[in-house]
N, CA, C and O atoms as a DFTB+ gen file, in Angstrom:
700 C
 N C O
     1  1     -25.456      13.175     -10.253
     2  2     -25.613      14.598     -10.005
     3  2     -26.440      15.220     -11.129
     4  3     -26.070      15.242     -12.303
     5  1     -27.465      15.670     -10.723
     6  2     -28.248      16.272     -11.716
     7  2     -27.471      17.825     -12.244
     8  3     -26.956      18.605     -11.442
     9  1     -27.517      18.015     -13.506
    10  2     -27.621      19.537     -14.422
    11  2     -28.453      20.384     -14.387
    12  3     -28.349      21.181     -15.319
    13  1     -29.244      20.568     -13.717
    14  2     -30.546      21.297     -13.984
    15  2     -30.791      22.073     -12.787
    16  3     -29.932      21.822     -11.943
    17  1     -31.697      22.975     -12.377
    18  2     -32.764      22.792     -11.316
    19  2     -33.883      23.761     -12.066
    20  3     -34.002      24.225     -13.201
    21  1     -34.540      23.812     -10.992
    22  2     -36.101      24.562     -11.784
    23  2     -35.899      26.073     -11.138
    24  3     -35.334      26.393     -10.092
    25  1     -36.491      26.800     -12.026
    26  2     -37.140      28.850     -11.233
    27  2     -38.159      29.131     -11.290
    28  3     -38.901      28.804     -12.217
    29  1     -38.479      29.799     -10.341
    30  2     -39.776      30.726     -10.478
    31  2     -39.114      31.886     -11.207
    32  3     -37.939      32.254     -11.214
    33  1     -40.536      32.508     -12.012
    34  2     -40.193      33.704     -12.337
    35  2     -39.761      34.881     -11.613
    36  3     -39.568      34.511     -10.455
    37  1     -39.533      36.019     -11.716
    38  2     -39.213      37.099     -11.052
    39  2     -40.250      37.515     -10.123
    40  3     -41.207      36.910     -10.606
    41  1     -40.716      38.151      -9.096
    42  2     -41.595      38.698      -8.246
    43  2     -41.755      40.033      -8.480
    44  3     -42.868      40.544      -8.360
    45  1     -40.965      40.557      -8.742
    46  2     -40.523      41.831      -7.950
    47  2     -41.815      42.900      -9.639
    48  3     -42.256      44.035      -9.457
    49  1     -42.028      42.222     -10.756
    50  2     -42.304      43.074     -12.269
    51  2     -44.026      43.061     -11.122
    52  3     -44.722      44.042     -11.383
    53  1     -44.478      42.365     -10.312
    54  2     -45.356      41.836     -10.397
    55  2     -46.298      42.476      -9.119
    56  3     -47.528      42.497      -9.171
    57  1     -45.643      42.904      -8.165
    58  2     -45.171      43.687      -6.720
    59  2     -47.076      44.572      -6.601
    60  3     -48.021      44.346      -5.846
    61  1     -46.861      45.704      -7.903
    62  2     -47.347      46.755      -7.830
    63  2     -49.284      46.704      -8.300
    64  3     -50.343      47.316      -8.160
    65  1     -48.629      45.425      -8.947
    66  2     -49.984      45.049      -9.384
    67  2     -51.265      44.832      -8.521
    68  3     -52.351      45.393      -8.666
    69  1     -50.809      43.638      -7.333
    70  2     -51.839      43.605      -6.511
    71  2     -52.647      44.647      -5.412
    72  3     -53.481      44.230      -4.608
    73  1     -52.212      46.174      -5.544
    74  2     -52.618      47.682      -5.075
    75  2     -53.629      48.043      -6.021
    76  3     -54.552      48.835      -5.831
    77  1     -53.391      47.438      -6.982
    78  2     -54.635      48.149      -8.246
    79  2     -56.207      47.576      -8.302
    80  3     -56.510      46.411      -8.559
    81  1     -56.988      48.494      -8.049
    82  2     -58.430      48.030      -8.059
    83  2     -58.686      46.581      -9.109
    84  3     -57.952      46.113      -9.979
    85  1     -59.630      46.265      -8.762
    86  2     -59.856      45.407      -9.903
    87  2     -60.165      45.885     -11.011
    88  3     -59.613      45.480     -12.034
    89  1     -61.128      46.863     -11.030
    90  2     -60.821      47.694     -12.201
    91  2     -59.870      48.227     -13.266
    92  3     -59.967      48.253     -14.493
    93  1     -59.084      48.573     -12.572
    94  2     -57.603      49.254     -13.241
    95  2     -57.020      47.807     -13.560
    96  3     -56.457      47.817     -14.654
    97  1     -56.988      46.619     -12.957
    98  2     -56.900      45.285     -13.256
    99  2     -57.004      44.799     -14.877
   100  3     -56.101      44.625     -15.696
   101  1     -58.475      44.653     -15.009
   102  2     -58.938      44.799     -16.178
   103  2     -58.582      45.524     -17.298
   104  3     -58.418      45.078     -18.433
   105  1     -58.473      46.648     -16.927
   106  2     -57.947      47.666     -17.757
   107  2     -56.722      46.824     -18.654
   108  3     -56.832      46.684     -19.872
   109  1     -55.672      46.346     -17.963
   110  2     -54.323      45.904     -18.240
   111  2     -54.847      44.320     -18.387
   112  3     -53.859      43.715     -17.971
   113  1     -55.862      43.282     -18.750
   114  2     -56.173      42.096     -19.046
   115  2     -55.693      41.333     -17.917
   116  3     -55.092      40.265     -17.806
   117  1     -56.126      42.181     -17.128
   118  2     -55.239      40.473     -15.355
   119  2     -56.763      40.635     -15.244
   120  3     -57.477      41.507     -15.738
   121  1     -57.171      39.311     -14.277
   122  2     -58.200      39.072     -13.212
   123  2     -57.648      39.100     -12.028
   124  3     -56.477      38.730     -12.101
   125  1     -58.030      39.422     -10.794
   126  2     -57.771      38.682      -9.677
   127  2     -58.508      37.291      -9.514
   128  3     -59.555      37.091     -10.130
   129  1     -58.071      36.524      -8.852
   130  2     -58.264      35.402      -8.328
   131  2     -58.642      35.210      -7.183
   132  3     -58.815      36.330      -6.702
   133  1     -58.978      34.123      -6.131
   134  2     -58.677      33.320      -5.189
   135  2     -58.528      31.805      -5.041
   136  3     -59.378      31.015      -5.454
   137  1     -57.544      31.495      -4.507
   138  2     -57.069      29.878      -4.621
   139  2     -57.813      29.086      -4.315
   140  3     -58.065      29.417      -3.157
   141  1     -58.812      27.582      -4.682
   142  2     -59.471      26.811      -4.091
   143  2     -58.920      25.770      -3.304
   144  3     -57.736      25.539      -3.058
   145  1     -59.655      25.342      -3.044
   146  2     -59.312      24.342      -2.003
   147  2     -58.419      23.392      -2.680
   148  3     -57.330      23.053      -2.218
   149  1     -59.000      22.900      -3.986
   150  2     -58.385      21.685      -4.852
   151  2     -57.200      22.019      -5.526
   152  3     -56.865      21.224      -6.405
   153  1     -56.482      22.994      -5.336
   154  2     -55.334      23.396      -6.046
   155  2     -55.919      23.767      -7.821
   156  3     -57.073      24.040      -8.152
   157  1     -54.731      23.663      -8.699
   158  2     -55.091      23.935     -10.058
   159  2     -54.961      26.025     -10.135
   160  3     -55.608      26.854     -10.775
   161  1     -54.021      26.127      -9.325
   162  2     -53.545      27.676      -9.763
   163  2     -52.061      27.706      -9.313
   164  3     -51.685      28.818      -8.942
   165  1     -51.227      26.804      -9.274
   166  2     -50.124      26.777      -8.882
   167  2     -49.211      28.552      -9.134
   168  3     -49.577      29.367      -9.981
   169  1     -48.422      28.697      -8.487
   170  2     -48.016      30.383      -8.629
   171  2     -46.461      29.624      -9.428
   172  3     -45.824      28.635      -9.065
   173  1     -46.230      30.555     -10.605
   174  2     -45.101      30.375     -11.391
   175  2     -44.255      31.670     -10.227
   176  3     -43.485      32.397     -10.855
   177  1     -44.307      31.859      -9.294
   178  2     -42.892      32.440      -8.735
   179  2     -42.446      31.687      -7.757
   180  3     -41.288      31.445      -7.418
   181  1     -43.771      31.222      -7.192
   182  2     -43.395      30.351      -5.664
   183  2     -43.532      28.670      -6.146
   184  3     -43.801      27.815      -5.303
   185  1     -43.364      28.404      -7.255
   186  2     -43.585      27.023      -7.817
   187  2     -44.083      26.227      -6.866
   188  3     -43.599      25.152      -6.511
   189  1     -45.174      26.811      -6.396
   190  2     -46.068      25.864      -5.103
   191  2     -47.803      26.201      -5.764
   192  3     -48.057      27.063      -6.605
   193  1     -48.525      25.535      -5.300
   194  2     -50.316      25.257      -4.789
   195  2     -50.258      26.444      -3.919
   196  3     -49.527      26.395      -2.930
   197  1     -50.902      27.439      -4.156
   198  2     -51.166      28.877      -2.571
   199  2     -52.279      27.691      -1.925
   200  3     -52.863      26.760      -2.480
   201  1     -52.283      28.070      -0.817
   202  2     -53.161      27.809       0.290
   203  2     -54.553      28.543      -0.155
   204  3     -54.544      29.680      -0.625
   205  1     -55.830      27.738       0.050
   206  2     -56.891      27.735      -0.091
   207  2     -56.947      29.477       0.712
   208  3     -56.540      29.847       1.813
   209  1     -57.697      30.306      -0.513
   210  2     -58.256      31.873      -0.157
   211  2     -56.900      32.745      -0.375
   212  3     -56.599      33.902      -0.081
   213  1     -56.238      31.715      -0.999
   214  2     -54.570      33.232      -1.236
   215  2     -55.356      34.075      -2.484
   216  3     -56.216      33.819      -3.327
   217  1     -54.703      34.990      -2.166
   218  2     -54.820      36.265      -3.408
   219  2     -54.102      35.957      -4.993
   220  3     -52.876      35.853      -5.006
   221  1     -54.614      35.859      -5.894
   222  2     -54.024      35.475      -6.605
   223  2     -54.019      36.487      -7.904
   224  3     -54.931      37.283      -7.678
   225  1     -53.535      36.746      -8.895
   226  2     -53.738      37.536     -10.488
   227  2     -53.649      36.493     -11.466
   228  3     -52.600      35.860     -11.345
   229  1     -54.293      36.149     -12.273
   230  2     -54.299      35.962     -13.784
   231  2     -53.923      36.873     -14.450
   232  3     -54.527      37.946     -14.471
   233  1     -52.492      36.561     -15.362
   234  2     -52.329      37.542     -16.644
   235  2     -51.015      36.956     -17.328
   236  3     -50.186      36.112     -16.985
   237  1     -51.150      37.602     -18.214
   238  2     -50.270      37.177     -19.553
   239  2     -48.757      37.678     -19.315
   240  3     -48.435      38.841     -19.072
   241  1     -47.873      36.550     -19.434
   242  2     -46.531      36.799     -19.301
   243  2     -45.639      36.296     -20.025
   244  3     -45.401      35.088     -20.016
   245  1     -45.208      36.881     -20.530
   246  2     -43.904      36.669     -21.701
   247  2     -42.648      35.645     -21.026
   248  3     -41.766      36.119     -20.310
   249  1     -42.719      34.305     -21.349
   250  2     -42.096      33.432     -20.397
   251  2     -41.022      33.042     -21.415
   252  3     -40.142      32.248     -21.083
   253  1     -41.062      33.576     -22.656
   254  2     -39.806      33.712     -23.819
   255  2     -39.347      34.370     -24.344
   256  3     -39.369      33.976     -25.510
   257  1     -38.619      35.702     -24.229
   258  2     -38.718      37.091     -24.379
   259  2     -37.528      37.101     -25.115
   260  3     -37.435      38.212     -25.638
   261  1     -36.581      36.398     -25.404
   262  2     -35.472      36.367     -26.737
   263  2     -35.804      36.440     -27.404
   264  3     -37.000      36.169     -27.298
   265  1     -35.462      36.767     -28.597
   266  2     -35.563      37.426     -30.211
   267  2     -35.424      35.898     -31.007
   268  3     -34.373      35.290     -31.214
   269  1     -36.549      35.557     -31.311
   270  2     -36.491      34.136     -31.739
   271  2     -37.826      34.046     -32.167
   272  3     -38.715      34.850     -31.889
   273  1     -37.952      32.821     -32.998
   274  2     -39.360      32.573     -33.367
   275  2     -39.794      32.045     -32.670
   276  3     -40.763      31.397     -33.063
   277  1     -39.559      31.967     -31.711
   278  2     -40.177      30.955     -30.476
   279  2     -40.051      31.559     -29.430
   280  3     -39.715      31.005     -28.383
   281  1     -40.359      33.087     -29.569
   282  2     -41.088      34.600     -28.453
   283  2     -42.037      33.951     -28.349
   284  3     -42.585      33.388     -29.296
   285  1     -42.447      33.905     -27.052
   286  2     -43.798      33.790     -26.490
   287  2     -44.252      34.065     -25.193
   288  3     -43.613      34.420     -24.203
   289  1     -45.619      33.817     -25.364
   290  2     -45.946      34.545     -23.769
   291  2     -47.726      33.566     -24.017
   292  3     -48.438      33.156     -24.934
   293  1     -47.691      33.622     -22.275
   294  2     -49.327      33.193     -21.282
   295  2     -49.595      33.379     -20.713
   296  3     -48.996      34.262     -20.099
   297  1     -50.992      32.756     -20.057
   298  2     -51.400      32.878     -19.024
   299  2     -50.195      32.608     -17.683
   300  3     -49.042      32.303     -17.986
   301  1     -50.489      32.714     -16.645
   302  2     -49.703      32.391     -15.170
   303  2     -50.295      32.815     -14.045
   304  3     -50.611      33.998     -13.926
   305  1     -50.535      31.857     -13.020
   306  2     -50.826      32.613     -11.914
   307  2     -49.596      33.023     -11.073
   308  3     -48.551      32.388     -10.931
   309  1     -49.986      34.383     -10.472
   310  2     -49.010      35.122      -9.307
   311  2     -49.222      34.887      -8.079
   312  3     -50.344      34.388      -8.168
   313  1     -48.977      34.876      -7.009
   314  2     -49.623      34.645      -5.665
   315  2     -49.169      35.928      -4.725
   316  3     -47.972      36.163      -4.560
   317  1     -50.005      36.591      -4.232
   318  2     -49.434      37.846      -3.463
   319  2     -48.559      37.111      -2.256
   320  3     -48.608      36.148      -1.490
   321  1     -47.646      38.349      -2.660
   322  2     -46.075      38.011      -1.505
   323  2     -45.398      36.810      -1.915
   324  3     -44.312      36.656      -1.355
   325  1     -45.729      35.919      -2.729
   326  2     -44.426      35.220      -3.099
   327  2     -43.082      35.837      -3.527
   328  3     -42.799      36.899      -4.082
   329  1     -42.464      34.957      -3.145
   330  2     -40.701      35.647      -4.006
   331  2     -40.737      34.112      -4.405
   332  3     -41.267      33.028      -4.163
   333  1     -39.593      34.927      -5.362
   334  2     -38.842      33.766      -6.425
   335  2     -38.112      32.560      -5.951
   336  3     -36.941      32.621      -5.579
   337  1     -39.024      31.129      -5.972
   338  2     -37.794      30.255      -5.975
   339  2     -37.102      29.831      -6.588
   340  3     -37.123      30.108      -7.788
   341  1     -36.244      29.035      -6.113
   342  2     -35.146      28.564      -6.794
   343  2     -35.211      27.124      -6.281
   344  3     -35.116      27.151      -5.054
   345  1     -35.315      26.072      -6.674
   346  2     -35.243      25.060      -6.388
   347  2     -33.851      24.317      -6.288
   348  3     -33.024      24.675      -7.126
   349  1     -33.380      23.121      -5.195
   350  2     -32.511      22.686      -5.603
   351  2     -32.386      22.196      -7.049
   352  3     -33.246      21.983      -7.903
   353  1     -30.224      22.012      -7.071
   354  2     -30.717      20.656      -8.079
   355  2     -31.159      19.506      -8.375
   356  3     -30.712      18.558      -7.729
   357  1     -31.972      19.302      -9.235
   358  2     -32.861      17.776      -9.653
   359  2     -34.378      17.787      -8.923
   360  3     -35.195      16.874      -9.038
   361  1     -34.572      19.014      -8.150
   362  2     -35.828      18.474      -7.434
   363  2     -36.776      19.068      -8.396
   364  3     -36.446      19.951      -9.187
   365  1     -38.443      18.359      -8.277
   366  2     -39.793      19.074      -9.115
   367  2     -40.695      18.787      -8.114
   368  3     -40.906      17.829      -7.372
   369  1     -41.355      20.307      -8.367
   370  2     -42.356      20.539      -7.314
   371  2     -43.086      19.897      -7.284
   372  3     -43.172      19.231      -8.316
   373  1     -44.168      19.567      -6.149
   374  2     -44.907      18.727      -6.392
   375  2     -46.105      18.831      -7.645
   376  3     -46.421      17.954      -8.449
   377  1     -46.657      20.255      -7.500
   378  2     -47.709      20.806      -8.899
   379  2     -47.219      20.173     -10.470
   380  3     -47.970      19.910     -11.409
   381  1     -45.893      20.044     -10.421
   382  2     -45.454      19.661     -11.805
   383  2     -45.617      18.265     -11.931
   384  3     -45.887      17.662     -12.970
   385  1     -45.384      17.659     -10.494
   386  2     -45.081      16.352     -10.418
   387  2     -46.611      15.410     -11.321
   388  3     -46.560      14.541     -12.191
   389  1     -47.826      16.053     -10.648
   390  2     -49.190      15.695     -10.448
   391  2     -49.542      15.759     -12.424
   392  3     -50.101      14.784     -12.926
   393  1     -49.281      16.552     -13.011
   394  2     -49.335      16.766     -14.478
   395  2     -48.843      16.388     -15.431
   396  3     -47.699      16.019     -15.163
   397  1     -49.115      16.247     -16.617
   398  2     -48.494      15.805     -17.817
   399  2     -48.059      17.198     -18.195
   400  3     -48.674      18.261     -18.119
   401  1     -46.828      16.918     -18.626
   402  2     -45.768      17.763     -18.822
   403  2     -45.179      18.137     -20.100
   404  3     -44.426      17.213     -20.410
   405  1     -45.157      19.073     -21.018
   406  2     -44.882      19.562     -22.230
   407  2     -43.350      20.042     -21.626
   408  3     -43.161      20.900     -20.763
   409  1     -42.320      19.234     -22.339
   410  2     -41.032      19.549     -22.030
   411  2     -40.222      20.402     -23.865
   412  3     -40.582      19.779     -24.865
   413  1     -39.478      21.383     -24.082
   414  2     -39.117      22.325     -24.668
   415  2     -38.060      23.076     -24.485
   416  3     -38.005      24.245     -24.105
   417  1     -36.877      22.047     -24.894
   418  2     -35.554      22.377     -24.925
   419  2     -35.353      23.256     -26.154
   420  3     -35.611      23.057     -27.341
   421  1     -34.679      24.544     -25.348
   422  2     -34.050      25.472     -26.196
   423  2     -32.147      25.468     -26.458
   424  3     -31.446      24.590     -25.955
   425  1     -31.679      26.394     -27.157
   426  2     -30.286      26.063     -27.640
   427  2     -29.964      28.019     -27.111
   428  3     -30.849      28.856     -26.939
   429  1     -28.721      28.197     -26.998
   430  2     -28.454      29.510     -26.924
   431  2     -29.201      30.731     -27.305
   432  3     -29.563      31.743     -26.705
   433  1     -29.329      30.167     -28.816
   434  2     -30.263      31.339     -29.584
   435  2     -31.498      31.003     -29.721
   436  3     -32.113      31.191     -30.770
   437  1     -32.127      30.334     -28.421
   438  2     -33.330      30.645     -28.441
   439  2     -34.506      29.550     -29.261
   440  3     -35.726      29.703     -29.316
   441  1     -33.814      28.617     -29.752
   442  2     -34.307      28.021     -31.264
   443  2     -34.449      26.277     -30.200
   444  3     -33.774      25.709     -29.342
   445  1     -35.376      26.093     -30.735
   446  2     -36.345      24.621     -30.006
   447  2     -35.385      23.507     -30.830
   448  3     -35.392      23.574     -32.059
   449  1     -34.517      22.434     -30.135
   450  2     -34.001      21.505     -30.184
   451  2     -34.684      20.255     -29.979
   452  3     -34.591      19.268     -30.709
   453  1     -35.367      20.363     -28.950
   454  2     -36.728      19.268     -29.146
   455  2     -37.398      19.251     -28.336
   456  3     -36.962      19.790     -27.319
   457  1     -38.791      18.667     -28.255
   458  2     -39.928      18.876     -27.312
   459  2     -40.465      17.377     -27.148
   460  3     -40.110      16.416     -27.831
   461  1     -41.335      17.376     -26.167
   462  2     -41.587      16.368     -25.557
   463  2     -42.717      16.425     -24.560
   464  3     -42.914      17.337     -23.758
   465  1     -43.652      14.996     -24.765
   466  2     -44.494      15.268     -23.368
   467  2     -44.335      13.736     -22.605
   468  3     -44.128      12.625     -23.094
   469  1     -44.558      14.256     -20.954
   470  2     -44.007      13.244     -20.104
   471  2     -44.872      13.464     -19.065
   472  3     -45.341      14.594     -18.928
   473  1     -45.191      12.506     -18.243
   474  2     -46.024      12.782     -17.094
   475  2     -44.885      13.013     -16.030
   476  3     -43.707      12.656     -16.018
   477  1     -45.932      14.006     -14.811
   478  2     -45.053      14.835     -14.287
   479  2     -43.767      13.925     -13.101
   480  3     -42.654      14.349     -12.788
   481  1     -44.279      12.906     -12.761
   482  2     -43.286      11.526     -12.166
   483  2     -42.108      11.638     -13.182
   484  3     -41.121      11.340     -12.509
   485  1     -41.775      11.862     -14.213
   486  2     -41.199      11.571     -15.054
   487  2     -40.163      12.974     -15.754
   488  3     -39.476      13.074     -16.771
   489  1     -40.431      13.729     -14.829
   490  2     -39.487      14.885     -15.465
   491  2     -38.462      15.163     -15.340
   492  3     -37.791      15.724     -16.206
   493  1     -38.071      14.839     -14.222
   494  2     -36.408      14.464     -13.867
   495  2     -35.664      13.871     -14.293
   496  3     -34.451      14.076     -14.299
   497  1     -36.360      12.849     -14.822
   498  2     -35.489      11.794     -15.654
   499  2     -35.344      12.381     -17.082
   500  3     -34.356      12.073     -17.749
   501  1     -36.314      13.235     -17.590
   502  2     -36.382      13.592     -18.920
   503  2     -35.420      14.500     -18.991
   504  3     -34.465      14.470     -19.767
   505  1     -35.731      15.568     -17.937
   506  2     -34.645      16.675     -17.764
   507  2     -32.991      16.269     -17.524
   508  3     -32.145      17.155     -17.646
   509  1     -32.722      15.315     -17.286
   510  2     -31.586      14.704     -17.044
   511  2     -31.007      13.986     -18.533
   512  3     -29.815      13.684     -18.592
   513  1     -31.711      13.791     -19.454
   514  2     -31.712      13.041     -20.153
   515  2     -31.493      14.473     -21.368
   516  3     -30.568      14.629     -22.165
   517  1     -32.586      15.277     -21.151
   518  2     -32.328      16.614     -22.225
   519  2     -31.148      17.666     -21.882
   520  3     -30.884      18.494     -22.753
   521  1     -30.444      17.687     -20.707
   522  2     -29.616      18.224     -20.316
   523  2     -28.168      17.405     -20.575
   524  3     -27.331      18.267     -20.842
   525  1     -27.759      16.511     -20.591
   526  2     -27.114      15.446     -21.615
   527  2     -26.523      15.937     -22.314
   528  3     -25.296      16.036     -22.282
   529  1     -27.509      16.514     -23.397
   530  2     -26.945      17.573     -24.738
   531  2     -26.425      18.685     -24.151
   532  3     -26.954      19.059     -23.104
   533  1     -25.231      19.475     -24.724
   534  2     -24.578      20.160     -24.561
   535  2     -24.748      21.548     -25.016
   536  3     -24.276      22.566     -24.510
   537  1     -25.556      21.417     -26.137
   538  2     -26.643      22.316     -26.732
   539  2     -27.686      22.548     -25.970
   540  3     -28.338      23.556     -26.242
   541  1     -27.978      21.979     -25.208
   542  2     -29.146      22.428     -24.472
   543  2     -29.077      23.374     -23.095
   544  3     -28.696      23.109     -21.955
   545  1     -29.788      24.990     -23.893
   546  2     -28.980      25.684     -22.901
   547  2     -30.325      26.032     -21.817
   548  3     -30.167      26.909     -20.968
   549  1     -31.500      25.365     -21.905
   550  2     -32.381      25.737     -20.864
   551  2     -33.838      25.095     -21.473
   552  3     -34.112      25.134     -22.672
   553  1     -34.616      24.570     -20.562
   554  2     -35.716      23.169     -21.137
   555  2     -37.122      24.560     -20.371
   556  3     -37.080      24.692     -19.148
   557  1     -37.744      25.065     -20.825
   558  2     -39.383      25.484     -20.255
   559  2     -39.967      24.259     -20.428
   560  3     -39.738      23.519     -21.384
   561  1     -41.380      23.824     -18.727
   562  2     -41.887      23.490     -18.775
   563  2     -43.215      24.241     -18.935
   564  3     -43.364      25.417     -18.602
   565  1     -44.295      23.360     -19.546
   566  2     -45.920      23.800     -20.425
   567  2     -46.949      22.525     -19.340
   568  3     -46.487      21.410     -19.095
   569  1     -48.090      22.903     -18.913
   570  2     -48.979      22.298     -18.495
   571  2     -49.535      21.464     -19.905
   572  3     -50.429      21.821     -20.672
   573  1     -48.671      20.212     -19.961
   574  2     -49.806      19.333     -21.303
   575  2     -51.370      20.006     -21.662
   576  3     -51.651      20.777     -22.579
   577  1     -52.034      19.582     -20.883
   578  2     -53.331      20.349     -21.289
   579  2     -53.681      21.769     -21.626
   580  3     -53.913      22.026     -22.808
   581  1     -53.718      22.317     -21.108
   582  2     -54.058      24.218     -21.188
   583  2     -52.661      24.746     -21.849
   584  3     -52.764      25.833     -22.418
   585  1     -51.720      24.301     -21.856
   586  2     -50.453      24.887     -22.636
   587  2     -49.429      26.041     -21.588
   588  3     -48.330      26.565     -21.766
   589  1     -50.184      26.075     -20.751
   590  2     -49.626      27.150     -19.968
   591  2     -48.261      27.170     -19.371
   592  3     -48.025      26.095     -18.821
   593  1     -47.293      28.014     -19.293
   594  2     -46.201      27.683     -18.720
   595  2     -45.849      27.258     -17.435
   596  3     -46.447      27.798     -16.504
   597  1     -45.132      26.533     -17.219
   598  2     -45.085      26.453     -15.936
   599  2     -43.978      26.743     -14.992
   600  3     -44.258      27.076     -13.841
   601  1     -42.695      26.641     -15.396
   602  2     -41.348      27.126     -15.091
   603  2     -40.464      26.553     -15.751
   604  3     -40.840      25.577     -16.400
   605  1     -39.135      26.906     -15.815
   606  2     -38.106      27.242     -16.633
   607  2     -36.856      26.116     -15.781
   608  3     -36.465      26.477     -14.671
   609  1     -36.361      24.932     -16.320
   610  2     -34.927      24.650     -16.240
   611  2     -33.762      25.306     -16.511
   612  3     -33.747      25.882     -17.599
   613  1     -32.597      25.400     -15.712
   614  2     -31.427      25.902     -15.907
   615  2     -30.541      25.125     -15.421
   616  3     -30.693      24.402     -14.436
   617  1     -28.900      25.308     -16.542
   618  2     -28.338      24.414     -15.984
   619  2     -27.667      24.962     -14.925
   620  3     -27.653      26.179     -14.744
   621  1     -26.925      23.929     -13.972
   622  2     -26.197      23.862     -12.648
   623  2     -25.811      25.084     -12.739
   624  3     -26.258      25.938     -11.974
   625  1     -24.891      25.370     -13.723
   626  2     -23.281      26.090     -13.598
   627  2     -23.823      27.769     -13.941
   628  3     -23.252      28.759     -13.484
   629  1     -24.856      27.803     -14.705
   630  2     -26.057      28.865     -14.749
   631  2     -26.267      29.436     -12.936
   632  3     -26.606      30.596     -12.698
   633  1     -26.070      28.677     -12.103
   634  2     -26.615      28.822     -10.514
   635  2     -25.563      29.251      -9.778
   636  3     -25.726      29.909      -8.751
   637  1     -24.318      28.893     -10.271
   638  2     -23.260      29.522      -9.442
   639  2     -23.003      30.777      -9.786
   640  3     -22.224      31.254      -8.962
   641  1     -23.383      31.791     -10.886
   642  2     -23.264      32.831     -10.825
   643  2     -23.762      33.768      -9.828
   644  3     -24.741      33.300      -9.247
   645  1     -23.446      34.868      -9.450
   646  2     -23.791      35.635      -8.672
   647  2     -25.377      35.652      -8.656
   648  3     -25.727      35.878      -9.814
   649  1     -26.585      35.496      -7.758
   650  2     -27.731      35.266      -7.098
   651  2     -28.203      36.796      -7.178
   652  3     -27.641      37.878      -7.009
   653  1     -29.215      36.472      -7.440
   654  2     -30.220      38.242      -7.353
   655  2     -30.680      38.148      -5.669
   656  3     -31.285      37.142      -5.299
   657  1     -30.449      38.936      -4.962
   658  2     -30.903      38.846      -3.666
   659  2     -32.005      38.180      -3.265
   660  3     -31.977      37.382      -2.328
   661  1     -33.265      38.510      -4.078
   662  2     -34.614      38.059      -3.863
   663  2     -34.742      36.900      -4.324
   664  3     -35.868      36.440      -4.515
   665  1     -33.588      36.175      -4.602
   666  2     -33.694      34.523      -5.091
   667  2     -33.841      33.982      -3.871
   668  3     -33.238      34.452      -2.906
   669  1     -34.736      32.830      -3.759
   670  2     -35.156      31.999      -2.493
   671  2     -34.647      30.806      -2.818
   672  3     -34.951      30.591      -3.992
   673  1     -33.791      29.585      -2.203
   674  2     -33.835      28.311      -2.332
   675  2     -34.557      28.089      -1.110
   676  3     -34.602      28.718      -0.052
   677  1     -35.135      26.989      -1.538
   678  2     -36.068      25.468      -0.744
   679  2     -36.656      26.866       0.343
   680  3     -36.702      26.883       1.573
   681  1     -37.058      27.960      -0.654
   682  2     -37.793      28.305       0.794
   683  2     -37.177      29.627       1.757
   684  3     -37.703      30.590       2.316
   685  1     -35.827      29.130       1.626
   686  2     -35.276      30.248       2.261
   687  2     -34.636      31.309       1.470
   688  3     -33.994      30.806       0.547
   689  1     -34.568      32.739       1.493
   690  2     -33.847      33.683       1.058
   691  2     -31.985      33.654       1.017
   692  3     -31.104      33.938       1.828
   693  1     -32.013      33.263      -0.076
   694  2     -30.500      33.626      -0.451
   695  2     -29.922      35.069       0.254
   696  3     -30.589      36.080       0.030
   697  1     -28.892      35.173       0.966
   698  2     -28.220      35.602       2.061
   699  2     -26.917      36.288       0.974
   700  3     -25.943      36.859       1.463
């Protein structure tokens, strides 16, 4: 039984953005986008590849926002109309699967317990292996190359708490 599963980020901070000219875009450091054919913009809410011509934003997102020396924030793509998944436990999307993987186990307060890179075949097992520790209260994954984030592990028992409505598993809307 796996400890873990994976999230998309929130949707909802992100909603208002795609109404704004490209201009006013800029203004605030996003681009718009559109998805190619070959993938390589995976959406950190819908932890999927958009379909070739989706709408997409580039912009900087604070994917570590605890009071720690290890605050940080990146790039991410958004995909218009995604909501947040939630993945079962133990599964990785396929986008993660395809990549070498910067793994970055954190502890309660926020503070890096250890890091790691793994190709993306290989994250389940890692995540299974960093979840082990008892200290380990949540692993972010990083695109090896470009550094970029890619989504966030949590453990199991993290999932049985009460669900934000707009949480999606495998797809479907939590009820």
């Amino acid at each position: 039984m796996h400890m873990w599963y994976l999230g998309g980020i929130d949707h909802r901070p992100f909603l208002h953005l795609f109404e704004k000219s490209d201009t006013a875009l800029a203004a605030l450091g996003i681009q718009r986008r559109w998805a190619g054919a070959h993938g390589g913009h995976p959406c950190r809410v819908g932890l999927s590849d958009p379909p070739p011509g989706s709408e997409l934003l580039l912009l900087s997102h604070v994917h570590l926002p605890l009071h720690s020396p290890y605050h940080a924030s990146g790039p991410i793509f958004v995909q218009r109309g995604a909501t947040r998944c939630v993945l079962p436990p133990g599964e990785v999307p396929p986008y993660v699967q395809r990549r070498m993987i910067s793994l970055r186990a954190y502890d309660h307060a926020a503070l890096m317990r250890e890091a790691q890179i793994a190709a993306g075949s290989e994250v389940g097992a890692q995540l299974d292996r960093l979840f082990a520790d008892p200290a380990v209260a949540f692993v972010q994954l990083h695109n090896a190359a470009h550094g970029c984030f890619s989504c966030q592990a949590d453990r199991v028992a993290v999932a049985s708490a009460p669900r934000d409505p707009h949480d999606v598993i495998d797809g479907t809307p939590v009820t």
